[in-house]
N, C-alpha and C positions, 0 to 999 in steps of 0.2 A: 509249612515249616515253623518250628517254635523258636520261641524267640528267647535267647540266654539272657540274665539277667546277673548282673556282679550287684554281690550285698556283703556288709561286715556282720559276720557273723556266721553261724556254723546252720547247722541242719535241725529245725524245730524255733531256733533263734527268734526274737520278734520280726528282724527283720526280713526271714524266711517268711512269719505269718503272713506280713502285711507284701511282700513279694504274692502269694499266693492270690490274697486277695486282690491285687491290683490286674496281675496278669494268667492269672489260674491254676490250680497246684502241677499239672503236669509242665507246665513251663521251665526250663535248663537252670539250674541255677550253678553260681563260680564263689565259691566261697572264701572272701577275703577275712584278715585279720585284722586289718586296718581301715581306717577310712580313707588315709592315700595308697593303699590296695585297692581299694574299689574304684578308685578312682584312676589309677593307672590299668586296671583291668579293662576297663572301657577306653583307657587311650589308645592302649595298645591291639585292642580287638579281641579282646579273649571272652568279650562278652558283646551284645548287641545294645546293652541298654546297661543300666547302672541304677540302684535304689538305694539312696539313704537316709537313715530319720537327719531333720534338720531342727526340730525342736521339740519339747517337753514342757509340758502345762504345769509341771511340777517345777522343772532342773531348769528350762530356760533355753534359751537357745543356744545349739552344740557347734561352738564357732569355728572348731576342724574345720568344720565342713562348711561354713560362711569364705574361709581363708580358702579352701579348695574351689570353689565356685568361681575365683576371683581369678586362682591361678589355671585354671583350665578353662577351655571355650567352648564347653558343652551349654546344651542347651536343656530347661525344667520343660519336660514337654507333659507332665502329670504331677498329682498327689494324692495320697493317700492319708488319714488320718484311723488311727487305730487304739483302741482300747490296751490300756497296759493292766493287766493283773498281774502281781507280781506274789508268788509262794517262796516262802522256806521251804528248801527240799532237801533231805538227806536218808542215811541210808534206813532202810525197815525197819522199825524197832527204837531208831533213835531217840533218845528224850532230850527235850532242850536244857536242861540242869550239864549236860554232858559236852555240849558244844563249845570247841574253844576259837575252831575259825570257820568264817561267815566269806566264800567267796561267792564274786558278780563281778560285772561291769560295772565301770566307778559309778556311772548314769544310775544303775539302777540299785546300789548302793543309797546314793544322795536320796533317791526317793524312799527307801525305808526306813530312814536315818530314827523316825521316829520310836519305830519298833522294835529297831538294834537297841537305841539307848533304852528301852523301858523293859524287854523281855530278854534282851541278852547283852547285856552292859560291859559282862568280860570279855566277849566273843572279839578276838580282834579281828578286823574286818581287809581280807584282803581280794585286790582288785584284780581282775580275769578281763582279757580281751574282748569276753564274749556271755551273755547270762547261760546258754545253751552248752557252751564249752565249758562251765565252770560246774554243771551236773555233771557231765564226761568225766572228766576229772575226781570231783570225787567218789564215782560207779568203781575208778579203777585203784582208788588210794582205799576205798572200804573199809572206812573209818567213823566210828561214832563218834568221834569229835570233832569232826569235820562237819559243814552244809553250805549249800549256794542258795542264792538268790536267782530266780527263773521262772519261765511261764510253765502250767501245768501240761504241754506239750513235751518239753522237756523231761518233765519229771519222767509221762509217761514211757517215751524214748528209750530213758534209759535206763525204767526198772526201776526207780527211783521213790521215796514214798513223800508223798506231801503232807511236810509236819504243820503247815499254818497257812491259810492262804487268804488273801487281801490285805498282805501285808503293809503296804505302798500308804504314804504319809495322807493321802487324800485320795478316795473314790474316782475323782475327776480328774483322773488320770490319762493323760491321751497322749501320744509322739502322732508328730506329724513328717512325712515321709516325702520324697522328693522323685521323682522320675527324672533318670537324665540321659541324652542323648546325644549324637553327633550332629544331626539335625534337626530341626525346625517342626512342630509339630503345624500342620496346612488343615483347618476345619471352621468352620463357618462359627459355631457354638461355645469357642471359646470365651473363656469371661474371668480371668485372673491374669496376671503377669508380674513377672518378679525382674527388676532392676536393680543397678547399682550408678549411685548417683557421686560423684566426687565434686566438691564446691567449690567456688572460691574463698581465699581463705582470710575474708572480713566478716564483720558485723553483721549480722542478719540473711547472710547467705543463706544457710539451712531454710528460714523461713521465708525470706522469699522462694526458694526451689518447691517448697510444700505448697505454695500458693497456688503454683500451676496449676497441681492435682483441685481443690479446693474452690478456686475460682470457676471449675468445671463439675464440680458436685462428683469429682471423682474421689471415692473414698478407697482410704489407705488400711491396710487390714496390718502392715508389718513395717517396722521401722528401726531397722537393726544398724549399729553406728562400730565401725572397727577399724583400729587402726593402720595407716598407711607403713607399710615396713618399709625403713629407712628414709624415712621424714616425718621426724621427734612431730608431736600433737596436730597433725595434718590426720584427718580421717573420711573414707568412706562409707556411703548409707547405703543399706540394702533396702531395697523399700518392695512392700509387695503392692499393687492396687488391684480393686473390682471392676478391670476391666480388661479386653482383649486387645491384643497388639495393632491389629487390624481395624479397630474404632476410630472415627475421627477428630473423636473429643482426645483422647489419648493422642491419635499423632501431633495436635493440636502443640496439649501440653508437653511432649517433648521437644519441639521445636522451640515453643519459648525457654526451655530449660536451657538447650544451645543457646540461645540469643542471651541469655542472663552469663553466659561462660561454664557452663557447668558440661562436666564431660559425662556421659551416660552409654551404659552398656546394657541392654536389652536381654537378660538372662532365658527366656522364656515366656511364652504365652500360652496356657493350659487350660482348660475346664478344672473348674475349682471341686476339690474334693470333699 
């Protein structure tokens, strides 16, 4: 039996790509608009699992989805990390002297921001739920002065001609993808996990909580800091570390994290992608 997967985004979408690659292309996919769609997709059961990118080597980390993690109690049982190339696409024929709007996803916007301002400076730039949905779009407005921004899967999809491609501010272009689930993934070879660490709120907290890791030569790959909603400069750390839930250097360090007052929630423990 295959296993359904909720992701934001449409058919061809990045997030479609890196779905395939995590769990194989014939795999179910539920295709959300939103990232609290995708995430009520798998509250609700409409899907088995759930994928969403959680950060960009370019844009940063997509804190929807830090704030979603926080408010649901699913669990990061994988990740994926996947190459972004990113094309101008519009219709046959197009010339860029001709283009007046530039749709994509804000994300993938921010990442060609370079080559908006340098090659099409007039083009006003508007924002699409989806890089894959915003070629759909304009296949059906069939306009030379229209073009999105999208992967060349896309393009091909939907008959689409690729006017430029590598567009994207830096080659070293990567999102990194998140698998999530209702439970726990159980495997010997685990070697990453993602927590969220809440302090007390004096002087030196943060770093003593880091010591724990540190003191145990556990290194921290992610260190993401976001605000507590509704308690003004109070904040939570999402921390990721190199190591599996199931370590005893790790249960070590969690224990003194208790002991220090510090509240901890165990997001996952996964084989690092």
């Amino acid at each position: 039996m295959s296993t359904t997967v909720a992701i934001q985004g449409d058919n061809a979408s990045f997030h479609d790509i890196a779905a395939a690659k995590f769990f194989g292309k014939e795999t179910e996919r539920v295709f959300c608009d939103t990232f609290s769609d995708t995430f009520s997709a798998l509250a609700t059961d409409k899907a088995d699992v759930a994928l969403c990118a959680i950060e960009n080597s370019l844009y940063g980390s997509i804190n929807d989805v830090y704030d979603l993690l926080f408010t649901y109690n699913f669990q990061i049982v994988g990740e994926v990390y996947l190459r972004i190339e990113q094309c101008l696409v519009g219709m046959p024929g197009t010339k860029l002297d001709a283009i007046a709007e530039v749709y994509s996803h804000p994300v993938a916007l921010a990442q060609c921001e370079r080559y908006l301002d340098m090659t099409l400076p007039g083009a006003k730039r508007m924002e699409h739920h989806d890089t894959a949905a915003s070629v759909q779009l304009i296949s059906t407005l069939k306009k030379p002065s229209v073009a999105a921004i999208a992967g060349r899967q896309a393009a091909e999809l939907y008959g689409m001609e690729i006017l430029a491609s590598s567009i994207e501010t830096d080659s070293q272009n990567y999102t990194r993808f998140v698998v999530l689930s209702k439970q726990p993934t159980v495997d010997q070879s685990l070697n990453k996990t993602s927590l969220v660490i809440r302090t007390n709120h004096t002087p030196g907290a943060l770093y003593a909580a880091l010591g724990c890791f540190a003191k145990r030569d556990i290194n921290l790959t992610k260190l993401q800091s976001r605000p507590v909603m509704g308690s003004a400069w109070n904040y939570i750390f999402y921390i990721d570390v190199a190591i599996g839930n199931d370590a005893p250097l790790f249960t070590q360090a969690i224990d003194q994290l208790n002991a220090q007052g510090c509240d901890v929630t165990v997001l996952g423990s996964y084989i690092s992608g």
